[in-house]
Each structure stands twice: as structure tokens, then as C-alpha cells.
PADRENGU-316177 format. One record per residue: x, y, z of N, C-alpha, C, O in turn. Coordinates in nm, 2 decimals, padded with zeros to 4 digits, always signed. Example, Ala and Ser with C-alpha at 12.3 -4.5 7.8 and 13.67 -1.06 7.14 Angstrom:
BEGIN
+01.32, -00.57, +00.78, +01.23, -00.45, +00.78, +01.32, -00.33, +00.78, +01.42, -00.33, +00.85
+01.28, -00.22, +00.71, +01.37, -00.11, +00.71, +01.29, +00.00, +00.79, +01.34, +00.11, +00.80
REM end
This chain:
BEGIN
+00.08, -00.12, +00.00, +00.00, +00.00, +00.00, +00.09, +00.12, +00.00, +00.16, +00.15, +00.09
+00.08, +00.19, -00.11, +00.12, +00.34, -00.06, +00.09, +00.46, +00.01, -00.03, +00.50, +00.02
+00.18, +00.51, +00.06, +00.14, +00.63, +00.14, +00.17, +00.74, +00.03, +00.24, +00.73, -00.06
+00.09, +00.86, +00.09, +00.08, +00.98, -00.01, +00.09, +01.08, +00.10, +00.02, +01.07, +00.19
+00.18, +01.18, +00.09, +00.18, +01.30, +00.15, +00.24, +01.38, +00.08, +00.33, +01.37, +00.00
+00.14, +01.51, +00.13, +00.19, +01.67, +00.05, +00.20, +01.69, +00.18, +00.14, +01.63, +00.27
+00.31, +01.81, +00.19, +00.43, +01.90, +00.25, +00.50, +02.00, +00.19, +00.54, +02.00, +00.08
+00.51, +02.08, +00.26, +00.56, +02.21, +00.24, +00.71, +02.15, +00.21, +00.74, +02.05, +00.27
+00.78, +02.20, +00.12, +00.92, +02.15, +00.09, +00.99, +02.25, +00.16, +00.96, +02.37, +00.16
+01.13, +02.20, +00.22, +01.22, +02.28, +00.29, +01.34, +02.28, +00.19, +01.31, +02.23, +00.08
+01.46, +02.33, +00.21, +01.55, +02.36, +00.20, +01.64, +02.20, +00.13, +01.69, +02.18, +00.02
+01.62, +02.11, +00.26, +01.71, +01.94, +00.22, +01.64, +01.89, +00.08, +01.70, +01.81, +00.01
+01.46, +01.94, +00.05, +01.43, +01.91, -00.08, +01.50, +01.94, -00.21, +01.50, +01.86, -00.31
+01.57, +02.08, -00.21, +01.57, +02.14, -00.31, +01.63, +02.02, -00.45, +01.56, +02.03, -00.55
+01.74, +01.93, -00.46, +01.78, +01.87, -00.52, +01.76, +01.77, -00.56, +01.84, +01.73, -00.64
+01.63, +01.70, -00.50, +01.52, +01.58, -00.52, +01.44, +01.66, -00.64, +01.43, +01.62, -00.75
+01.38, +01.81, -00.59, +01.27, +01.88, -00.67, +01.36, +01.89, -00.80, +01.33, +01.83, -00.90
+01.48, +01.98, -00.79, +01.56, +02.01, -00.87, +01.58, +01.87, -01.00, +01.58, +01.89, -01.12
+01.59, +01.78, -00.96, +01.62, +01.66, -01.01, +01.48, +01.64, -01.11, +01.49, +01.57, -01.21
+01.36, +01.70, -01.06, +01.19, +01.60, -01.06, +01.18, +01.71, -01.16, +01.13, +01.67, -01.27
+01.20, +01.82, -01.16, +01.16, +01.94, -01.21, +01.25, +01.92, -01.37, +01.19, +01.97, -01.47
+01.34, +01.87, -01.38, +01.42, +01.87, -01.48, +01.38, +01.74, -01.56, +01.35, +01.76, -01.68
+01.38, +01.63, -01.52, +01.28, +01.52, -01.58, +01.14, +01.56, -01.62, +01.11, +01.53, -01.74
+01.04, +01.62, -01.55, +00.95, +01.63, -01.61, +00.93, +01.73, -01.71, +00.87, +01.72, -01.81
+01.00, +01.83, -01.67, +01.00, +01.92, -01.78, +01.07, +01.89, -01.93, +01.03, +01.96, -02.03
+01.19, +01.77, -01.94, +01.21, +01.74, -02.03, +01.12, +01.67, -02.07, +01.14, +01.66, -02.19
+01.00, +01.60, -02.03, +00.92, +01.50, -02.07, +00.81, +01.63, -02.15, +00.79, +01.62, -02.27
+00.77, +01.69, -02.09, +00.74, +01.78, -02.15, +00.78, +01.90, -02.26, +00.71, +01.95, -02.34
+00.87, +01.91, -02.25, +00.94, +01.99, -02.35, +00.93, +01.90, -02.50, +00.89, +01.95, -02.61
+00.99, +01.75, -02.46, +00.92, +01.68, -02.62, +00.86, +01.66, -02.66, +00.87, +01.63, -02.78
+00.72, +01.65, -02.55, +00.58, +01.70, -02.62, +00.58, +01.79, -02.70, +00.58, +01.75, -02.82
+00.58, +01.89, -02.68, +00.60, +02.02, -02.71, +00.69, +02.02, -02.88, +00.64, +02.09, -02.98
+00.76, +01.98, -02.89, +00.85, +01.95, -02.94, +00.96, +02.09, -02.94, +01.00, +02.13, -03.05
+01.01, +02.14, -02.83, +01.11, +02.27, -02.79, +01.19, +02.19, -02.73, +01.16, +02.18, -02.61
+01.30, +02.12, -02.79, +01.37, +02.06, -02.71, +01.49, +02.18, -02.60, +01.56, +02.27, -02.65
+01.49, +02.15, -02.52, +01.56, +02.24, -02.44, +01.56, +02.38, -02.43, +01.65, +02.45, -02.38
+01.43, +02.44, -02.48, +01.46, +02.55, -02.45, +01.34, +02.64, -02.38, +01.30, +02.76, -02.41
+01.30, +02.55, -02.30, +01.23, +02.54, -02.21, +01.27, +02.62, -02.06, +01.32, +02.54, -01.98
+01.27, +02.69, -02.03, +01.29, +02.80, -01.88, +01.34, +02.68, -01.78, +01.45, +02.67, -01.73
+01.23, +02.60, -01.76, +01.26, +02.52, -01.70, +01.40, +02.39, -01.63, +01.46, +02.35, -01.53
+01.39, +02.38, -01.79, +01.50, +02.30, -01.79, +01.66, +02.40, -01.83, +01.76, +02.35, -01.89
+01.66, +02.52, -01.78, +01.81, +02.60, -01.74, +01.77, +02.64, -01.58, +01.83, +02.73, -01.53
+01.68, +02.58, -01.51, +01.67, +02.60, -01.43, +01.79, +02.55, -01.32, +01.80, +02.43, -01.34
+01.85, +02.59, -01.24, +01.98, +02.56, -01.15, +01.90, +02.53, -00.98, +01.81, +02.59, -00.92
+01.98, +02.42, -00.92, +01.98, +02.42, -00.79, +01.98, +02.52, -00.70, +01.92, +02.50, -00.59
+02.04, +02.65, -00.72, +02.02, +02.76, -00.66, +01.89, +02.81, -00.67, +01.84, +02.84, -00.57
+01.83, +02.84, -00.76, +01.69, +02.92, -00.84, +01.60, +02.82, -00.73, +01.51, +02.85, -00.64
+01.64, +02.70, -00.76, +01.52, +02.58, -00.67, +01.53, +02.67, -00.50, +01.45, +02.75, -00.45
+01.62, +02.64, -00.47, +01.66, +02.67, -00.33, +01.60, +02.81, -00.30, +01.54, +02.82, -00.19
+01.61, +02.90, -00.39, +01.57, +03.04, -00.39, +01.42, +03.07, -00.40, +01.37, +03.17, -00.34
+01.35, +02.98, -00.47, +01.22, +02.94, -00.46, +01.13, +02.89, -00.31, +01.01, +02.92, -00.28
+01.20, +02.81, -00.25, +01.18, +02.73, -00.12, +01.21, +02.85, -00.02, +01.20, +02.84, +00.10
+01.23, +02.91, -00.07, +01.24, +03.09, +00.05, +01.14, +03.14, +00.01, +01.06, +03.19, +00.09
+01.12, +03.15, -00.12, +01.09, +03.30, -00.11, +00.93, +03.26, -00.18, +00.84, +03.34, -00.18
+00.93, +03.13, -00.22, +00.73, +03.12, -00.27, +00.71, +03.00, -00.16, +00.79, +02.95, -00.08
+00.61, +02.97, -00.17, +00.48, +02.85, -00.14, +00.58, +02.71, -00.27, +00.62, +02.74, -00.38
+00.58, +02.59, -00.23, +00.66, +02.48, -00.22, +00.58, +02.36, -00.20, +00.62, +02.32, -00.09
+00.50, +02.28, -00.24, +00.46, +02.18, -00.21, +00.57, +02.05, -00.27, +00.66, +02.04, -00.36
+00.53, +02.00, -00.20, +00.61, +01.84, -00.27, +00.51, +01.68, -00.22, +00.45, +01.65, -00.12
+00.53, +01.63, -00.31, +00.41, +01.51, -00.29, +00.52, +01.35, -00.24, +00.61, +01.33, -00.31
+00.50, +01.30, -00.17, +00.59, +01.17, -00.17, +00.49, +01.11, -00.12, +00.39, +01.13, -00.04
+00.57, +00.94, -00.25, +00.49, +00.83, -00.23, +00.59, +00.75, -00.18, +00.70, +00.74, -00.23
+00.54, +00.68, -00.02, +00.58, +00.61, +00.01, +00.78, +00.68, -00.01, +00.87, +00.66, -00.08
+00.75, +00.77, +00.11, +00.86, +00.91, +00.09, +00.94, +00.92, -00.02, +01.06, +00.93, +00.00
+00.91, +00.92, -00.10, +01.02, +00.91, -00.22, +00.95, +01.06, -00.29, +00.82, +01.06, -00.27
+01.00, +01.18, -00.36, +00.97, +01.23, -00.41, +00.93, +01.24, -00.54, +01.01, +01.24, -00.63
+00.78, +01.26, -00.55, +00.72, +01.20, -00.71, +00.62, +01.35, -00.77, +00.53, +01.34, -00.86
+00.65, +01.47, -00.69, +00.56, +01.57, -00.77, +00.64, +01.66, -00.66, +00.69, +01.63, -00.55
+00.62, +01.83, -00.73, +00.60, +01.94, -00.67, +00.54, +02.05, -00.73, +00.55, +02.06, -00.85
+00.49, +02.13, -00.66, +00.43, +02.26, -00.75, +00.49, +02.41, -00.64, +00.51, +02.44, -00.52
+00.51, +02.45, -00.72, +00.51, +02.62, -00.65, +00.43, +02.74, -00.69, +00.39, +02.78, -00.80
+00.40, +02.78, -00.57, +00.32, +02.94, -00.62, +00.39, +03.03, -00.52, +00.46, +03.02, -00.42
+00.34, +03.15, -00.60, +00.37, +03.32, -00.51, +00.22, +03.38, -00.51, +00.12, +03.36, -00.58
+00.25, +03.48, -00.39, +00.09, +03.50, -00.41, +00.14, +03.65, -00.45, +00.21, +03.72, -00.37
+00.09, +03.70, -00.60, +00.12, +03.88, -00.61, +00.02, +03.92, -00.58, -00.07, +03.86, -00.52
+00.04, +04.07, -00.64, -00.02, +04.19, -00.59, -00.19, +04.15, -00.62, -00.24, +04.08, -00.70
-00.25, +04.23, -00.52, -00.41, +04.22, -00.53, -00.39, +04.07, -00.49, -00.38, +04.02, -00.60
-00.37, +04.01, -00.42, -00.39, +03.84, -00.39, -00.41, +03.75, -00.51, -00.50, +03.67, -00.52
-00.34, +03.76, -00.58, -00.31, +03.66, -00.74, -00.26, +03.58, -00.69, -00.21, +03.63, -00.59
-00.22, +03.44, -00.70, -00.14, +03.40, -00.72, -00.13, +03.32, -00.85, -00.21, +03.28, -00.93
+00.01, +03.31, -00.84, +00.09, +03.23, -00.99, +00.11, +03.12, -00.97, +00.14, +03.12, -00.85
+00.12, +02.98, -01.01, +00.16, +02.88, -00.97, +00.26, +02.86, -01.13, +00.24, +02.90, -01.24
+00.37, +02.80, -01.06, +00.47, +02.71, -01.20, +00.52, +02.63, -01.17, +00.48, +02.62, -01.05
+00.62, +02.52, -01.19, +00.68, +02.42, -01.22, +00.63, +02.32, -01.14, +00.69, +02.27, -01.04
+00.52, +02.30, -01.20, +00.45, +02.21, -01.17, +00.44, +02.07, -01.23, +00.39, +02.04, -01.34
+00.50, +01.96, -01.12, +00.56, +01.82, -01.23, +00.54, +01.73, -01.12, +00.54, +01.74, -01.00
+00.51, +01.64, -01.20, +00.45, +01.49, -01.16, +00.55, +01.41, -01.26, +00.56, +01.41, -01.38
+00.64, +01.31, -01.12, +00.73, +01.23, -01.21, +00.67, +01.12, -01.42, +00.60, +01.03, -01.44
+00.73, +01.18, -01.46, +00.63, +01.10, -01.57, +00.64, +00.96, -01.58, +00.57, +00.90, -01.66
+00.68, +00.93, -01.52, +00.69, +00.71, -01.50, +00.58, +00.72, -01.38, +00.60, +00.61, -01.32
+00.49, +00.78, -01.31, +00.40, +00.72, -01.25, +00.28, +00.84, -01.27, +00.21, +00.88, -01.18
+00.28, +00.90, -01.40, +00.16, +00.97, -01.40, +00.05, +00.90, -01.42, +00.07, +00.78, -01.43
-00.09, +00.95, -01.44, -00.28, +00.93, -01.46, -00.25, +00.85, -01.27, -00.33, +00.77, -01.23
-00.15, +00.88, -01.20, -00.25, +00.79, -01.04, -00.35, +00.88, -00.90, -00.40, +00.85, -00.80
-00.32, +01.03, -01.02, -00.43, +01.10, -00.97, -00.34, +01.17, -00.87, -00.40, +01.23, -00.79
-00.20, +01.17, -00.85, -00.10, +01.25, -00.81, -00.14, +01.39, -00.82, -00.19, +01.46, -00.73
-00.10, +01.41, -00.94, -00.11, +01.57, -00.98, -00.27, +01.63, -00.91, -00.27, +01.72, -00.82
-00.37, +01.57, -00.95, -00.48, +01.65, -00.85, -00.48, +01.67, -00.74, -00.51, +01.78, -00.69
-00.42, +01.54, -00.65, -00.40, +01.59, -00.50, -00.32, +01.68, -00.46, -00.33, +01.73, -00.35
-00.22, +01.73, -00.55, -00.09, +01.80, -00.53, -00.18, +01.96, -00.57, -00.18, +02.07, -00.51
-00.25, +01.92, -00.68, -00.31, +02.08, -00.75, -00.44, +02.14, -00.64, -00.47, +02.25, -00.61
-00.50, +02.00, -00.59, -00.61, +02.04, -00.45, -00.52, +02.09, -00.36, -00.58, +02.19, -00.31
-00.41, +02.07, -00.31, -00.32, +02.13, -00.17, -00.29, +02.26, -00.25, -00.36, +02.36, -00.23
-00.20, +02.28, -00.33, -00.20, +02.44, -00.37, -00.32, +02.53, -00.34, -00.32, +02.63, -00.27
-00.44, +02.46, -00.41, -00.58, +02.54, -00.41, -00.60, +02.61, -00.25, -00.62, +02.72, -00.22
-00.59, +02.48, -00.17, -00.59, +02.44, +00.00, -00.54, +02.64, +00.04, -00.60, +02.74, +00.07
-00.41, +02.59, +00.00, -00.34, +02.67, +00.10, -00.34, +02.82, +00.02, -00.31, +02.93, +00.08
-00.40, +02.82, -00.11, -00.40, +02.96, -00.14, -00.52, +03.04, -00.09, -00.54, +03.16, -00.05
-00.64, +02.90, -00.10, -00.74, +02.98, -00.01, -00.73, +03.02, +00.15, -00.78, +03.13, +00.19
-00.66, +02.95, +00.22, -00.61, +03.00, +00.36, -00.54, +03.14, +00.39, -00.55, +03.22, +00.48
-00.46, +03.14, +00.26, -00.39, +03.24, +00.20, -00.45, +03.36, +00.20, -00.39, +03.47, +00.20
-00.62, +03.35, +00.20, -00.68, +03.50, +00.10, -00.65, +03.52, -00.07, -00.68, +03.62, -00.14
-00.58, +03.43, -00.10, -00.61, +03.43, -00.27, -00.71, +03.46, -00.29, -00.80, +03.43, -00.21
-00.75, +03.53, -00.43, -00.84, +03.57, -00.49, -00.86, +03.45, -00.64, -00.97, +03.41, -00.69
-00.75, +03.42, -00.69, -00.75, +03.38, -00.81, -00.60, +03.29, -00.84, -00.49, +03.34, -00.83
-00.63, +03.19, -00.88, -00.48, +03.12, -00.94, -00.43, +03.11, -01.05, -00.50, +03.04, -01.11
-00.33, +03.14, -01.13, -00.31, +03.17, -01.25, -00.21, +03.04, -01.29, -00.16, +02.94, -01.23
-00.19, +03.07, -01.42, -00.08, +02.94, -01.46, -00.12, +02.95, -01.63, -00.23, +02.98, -01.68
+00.05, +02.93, -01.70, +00.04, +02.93, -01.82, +00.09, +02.81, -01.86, +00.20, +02.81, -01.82
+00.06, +02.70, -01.93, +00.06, +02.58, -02.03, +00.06, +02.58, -02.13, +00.02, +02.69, -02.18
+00.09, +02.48, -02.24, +00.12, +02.46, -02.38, -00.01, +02.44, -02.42, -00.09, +02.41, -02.33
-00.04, +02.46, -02.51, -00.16, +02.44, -02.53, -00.16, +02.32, -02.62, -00.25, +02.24, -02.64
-00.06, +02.32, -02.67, -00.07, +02.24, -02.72, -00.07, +02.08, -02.67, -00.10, +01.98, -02.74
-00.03, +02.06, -02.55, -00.05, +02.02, -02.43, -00.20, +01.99, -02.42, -00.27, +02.05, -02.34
-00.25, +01.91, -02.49, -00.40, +01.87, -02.43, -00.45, +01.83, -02.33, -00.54, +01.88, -02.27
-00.37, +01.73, -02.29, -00.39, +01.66, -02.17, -00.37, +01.74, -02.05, -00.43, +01.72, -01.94
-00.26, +01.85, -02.05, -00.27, +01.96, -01.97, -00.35, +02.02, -01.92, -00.41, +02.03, -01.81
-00.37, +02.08, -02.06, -00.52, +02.21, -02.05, -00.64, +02.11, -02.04, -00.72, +02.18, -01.98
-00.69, +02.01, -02.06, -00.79, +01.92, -02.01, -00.76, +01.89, -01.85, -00.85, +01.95, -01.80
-00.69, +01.83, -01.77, -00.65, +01.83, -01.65, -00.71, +01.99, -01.57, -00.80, +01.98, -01.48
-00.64, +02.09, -01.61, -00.69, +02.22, -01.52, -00.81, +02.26, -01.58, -00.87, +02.34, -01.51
-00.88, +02.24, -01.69, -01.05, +02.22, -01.70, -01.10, +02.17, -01.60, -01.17, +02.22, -01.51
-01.06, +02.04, -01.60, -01.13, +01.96, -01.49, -01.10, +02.04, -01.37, -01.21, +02.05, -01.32
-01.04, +02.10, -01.32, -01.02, +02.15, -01.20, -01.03, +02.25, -01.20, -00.92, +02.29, -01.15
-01.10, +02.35, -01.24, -01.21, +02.46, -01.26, -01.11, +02.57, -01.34, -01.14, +02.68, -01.32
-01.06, +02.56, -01.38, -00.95, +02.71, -01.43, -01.06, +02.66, -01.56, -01.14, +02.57, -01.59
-00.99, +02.83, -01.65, -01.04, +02.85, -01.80, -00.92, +02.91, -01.84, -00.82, +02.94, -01.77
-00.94, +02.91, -01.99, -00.86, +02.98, -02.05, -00.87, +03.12, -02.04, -00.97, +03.16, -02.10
-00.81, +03.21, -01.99, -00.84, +03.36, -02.02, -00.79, +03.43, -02.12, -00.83, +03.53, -02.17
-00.64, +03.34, -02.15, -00.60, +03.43, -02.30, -00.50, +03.34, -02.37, -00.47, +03.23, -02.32
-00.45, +03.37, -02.45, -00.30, +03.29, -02.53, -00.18, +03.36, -02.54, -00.18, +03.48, -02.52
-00.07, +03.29, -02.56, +00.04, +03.44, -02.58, +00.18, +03.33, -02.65, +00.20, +03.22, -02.62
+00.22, +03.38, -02.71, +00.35, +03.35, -02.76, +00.45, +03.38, -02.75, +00.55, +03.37, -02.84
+00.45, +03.42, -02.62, +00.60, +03.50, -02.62, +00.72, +03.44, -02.56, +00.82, +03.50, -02.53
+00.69, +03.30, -02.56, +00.84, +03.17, -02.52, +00.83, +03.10, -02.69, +00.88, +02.98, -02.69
+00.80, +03.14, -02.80, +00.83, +03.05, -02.88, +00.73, +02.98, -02.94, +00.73, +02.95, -03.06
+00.64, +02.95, -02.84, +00.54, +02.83, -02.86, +00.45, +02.89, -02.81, +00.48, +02.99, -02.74
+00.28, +02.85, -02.84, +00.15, +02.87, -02.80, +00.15, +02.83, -02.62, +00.19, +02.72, -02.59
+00.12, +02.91, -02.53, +00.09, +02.89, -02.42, -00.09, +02.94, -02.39, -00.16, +03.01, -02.47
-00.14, +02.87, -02.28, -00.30, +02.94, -02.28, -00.26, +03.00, -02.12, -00.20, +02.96, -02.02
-00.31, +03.05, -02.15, -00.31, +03.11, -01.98, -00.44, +03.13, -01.91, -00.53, +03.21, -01.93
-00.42, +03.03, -01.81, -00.52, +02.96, -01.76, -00.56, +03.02, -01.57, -00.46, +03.04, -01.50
-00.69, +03.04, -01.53, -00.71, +03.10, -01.44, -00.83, +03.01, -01.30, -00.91, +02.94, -01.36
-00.83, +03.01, -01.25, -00.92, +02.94, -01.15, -00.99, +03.07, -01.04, -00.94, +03.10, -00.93
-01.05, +03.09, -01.07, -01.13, +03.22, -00.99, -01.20, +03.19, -00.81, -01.32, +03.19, -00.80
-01.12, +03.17, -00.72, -01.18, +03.15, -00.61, -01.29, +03.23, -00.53, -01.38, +03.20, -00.45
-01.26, +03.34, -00.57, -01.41, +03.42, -00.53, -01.44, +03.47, -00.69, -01.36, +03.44, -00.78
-01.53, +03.51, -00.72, -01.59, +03.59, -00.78, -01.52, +03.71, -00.85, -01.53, +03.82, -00.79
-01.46, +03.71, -00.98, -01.38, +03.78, -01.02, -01.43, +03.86, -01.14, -01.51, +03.79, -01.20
-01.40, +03.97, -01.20, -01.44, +04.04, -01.34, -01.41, +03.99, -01.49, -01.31, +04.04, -01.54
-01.48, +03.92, -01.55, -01.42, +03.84, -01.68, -01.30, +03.94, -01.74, -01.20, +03.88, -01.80
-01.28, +04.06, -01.74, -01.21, +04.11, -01.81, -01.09, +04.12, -01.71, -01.00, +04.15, -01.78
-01.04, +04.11, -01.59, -00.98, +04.17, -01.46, -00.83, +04.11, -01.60, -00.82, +04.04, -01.70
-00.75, +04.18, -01.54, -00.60, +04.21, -01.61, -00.51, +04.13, -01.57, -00.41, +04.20, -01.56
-00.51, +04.01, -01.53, -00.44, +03.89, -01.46, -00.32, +03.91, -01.53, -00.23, +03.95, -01.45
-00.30, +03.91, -01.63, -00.16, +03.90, -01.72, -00.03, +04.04, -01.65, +00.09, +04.02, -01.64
-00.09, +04.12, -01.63, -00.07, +04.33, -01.60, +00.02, +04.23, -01.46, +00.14, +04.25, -01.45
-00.03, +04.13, -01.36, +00.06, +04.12, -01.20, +00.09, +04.00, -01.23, +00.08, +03.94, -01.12
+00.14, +03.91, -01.31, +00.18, +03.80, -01.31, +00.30, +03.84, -01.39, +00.40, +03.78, -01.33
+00.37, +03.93, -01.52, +00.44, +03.96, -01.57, +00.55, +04.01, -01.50, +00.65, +04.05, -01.56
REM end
């Protein structure tokens, strides 16, 4: 039987995540088909570390082994951003990623978030189908890494269809 726990990630994480973050993101990047040039994957052990200070840090372990993390910041007006968000790809669809994307939701609502933001490939179906399921929409598109991203929103209170999400995430 496995055990499942989400946890705030400390400091001794950073090079498990650092490690998880760079696998899935390559898994994704050849989706994509951008091989390497992906943000992600120039991401450094310091940037991880620098992250576990200064944002919100989940990390998921099965049966303690490290198999997902997501991070958010909460900006201005109570936005928050969530990114590098990865679920080892040798044990994804076990319903990981939702439990990990429900604990973010968790703690942003505790937070006073207003709204969660996050940008994906769109081309990425299975992505952008995933955060459907779990109430985000698309609110806009943009191209400005290269490739199609959607940028995707989850509205925990009651928010203005038009409100300028993009204007405090940039």
C-alpha cells in the first residue's frame, strides 16, 4: 500500500525537486517539441533553493520518495501564480497531480487568494484538459516563449471576466 503526503518543501528538498523538475520538464518539453529550451529546464539548484524561500513549495511523496511538486507566489491584489509544476512522468494518470493541484488550491485559499493563475502549452491537451477539470479557464493565449501557451485561471471568489491577470503575473 502506498502512502501519499503533500508537504511544504524545505530547503534538504531542493535537489530531489531540482532533479523531478528537470525530468518532467524534459518529458514535456518533447511534447511540445522545444527541445531544451524550455525555462525550466536551465533551471539551477540555486533558483530551486531560492524558490523554497521565497514562494509556497509543495512536494508530494509516495511512500517518501519524491514524485511531484508545484510552487506558487501569491502577487499583488492576492493573485497568485503557480509554475513548475511536475509529476514524475513514470508514474503519472494515479491522480498525483490532483492531489498536489487540490493542496495548492488548500493553501492559497487559507492564504486569501483571490484567483490562481498558470500558463501551459496548449498544445498540451492533456494539460489544458487536466486544469479544465479542476475549474481554471482559459483567459487568454500568448506566444512570447516560442510556442503557444494558454493562460489559464481558477477564480476562487468571484472575479471580473475582463480583470487584467496577465498586467501582475508579468
Amino acid at each position: 500500500m502506498e502512502s501519499i503526503r503533500l508537504l511544504k518543501a524545505n530547503v534538504q528538498d531542493a535537489e530531489a525537486i531540482h532533479k523531478l523538475t528537470i525530468k518532467s520538464f524534459k518529458h514535456y518539453s518533447e511534447r511540445i517539441l522545444k527541445d531544451g529550451e524550455l525555462e525550466a529546464l536551465s533551471e539551477t539548484l540555486v533558483d530551486v533553493l531560492n524558490d523554497i524561500k521565497e514562494k509556497y513549495v509543495i512536494k508530494c511523496l509516495m511512500d517518501e520518495k519524491l514524485v511531484g511538486s508545484v510552487r506558487f507566489a501569491v502577487l499583488d491584489d492576492n493573485i497568485a501564480y503557480l509554475t513548475r509544476f511536475g509529476i514524475d512522468p513514470d508514474i503519472q494518470s494515479l491522480g498525483l497531480g490532483s492531489l498536489l493541484l487540490e493542496k495548492a488550491q488548500q493553501e492559497c485559499i487559507n492564504l486569501g487568494v483571490k484567483a490562481i493563475t498558470l500558463y501551459t502549452a496548449s498544445k498540451m491537451t492533456s494539460s489544458v484538459a487536466f486544469y479544465l477539470k479542476h475549474g481554471y479557464y482559459i483567459h487568454s493565449i500568448t506566444r512570447d516563449k516560442g510556442y503557444i501557451r494558454a493562460f489559464l485561471v481558477n477564480e476562487l471568489v468571484p472575479m471580473d471576466e475582463m480583470y487584467d491577470y496577465e498586467s501582475i503575473v508579468k
